[in-house]
Residue, then its C-alpha position, 0 to 999 in steps of 0.5 A: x651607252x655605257x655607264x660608269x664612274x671616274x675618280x680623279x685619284x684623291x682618295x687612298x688606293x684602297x679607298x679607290x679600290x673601294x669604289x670600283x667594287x662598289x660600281x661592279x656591285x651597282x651594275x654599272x659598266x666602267x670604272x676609270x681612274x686618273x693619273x696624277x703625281x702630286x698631292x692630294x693624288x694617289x693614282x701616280x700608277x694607275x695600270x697597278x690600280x686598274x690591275x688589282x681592280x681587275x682582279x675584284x670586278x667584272x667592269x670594264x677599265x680605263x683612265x681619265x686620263x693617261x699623260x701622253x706627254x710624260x710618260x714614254x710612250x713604249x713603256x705605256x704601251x708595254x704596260x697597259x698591253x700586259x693590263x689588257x692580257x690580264x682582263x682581256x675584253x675589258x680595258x681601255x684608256x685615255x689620253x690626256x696631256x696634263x695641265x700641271x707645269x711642276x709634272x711636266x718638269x718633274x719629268x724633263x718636259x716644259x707644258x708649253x710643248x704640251x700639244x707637240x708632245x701629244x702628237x709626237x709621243x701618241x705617233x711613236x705610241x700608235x706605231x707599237x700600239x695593238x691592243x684595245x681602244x685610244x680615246x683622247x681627252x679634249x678640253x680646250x685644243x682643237x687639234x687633239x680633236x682632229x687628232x682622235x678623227x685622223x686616227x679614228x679614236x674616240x673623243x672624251x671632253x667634260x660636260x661643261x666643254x664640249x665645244x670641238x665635238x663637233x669638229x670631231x664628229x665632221x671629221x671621223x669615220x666612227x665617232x664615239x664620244x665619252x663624257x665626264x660629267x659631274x652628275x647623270x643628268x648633267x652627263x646624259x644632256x650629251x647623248x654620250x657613248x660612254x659616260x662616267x660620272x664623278x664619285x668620291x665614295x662608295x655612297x656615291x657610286x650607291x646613289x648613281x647606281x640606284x639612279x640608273x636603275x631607275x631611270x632604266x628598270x630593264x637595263x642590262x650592263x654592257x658587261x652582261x651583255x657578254x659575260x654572265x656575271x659571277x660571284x667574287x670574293x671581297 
């Protein structure tokens, strides 16, 4: 199981930064950050974020989640293969179609064609799409679930609802479930592949390393398990 943490964005990008050195310090796996385009956020270019993060750390990159629906989806492509060149290994990313009507019109779209935007712009970005691992964020649509099966992606849903993983799980050849989750214990209830715990400072990310570290005294890193870890400047 990988185990990491996740930041909606509302922090300044450097506070953000912070706690991504922070969880590489804590030996944990992943660090994931949100896209968002109003305030309080500040994570309105997470492939820029993830970048420089990259360039402090040794974990593994992501998102939670990357908007499918508004973005083009060449330019999302073009830019999270050039992140996946710079940390090779190390990124993936997940997506997501936004919950936020002003956004969705901000960018000349309407939010009741959310789902058929998911659909459409994921086929257009699959076509040009050769670089790391797709997981889509369900909450409350099963057919994003049927989505991730049909293309064998993985799934990420939030602890409190997890209701089509198992449509997702009956469907796909290679399941693999992502959780974000409010705390460890809340996100462990779920056996997850990947869990990613919500933090919003680099106390947080002490207090969840510090739990792992208990939970599993003999616990390696899935980043160590391929790389030898290495001193970097802060």
């Amino acid at each position: 199981m990988q185990i990491g943490v996740f930041t909606a964005g509302d922090l300044e990008p450097a506070g953000i930064v912070a706690l991504a050195v922070a969880a590489d310090e804590a030996g944990l796996d992943v660090f994931a950050v949100g896209e968002h385009h109003n305030p309080p956020y500040n994570s309105s270019s997470p492939t820029t974020l993830l970048a420089h993060i990259a360039a402090r750390t040794t974990l593994r990159l992501s998102t939670a989640t990357t908007l499918i629906t508004t973005n083009d989806p060449a330019r999302l492509a073009a830019e999270y293969a050039t992140l996946a060149l710079l940390a090779p290994d190390r990124t993936d990313l997940v997506l997501g179609r936004g919950n936020t009507a002003k956004v969705f019109g901000w960018f000349g779209e309407e939010i009741e064609y959310g789902l058929p935007l998911t659909i459409e712009h994921y086929a257009a970005f699959k076509a040009l799409w050769r670089g790391t691992y797709v997981w889509h964020a369900c909450t409350r649509s099963p057919e994003i679930a049927d989505l991730a099966a049909e293309h064998d992606d993985g799934l990420f849903v939030f602890a409190g609802q997890t209701e089509h993983v198992s449509r997702y799980r009956d469907q796909v050849a290679h399941p693999r479930i992502g959780v974000l989750a409010n705390d460890l214990d809340e996100g462990l209830a779920h056996d997850p592949d990947r869990l990613l715990v919500k933090v919003g400072s680099p106390a947080d990310v002490e207090e969840l390393g510090s739990a792992v570290c208990s939970a599993w005294p003999d616990r390696r890193s899935s980043r160590d398990e391929r790389r030898p870890r290495r001193a970097l400047p802060h």
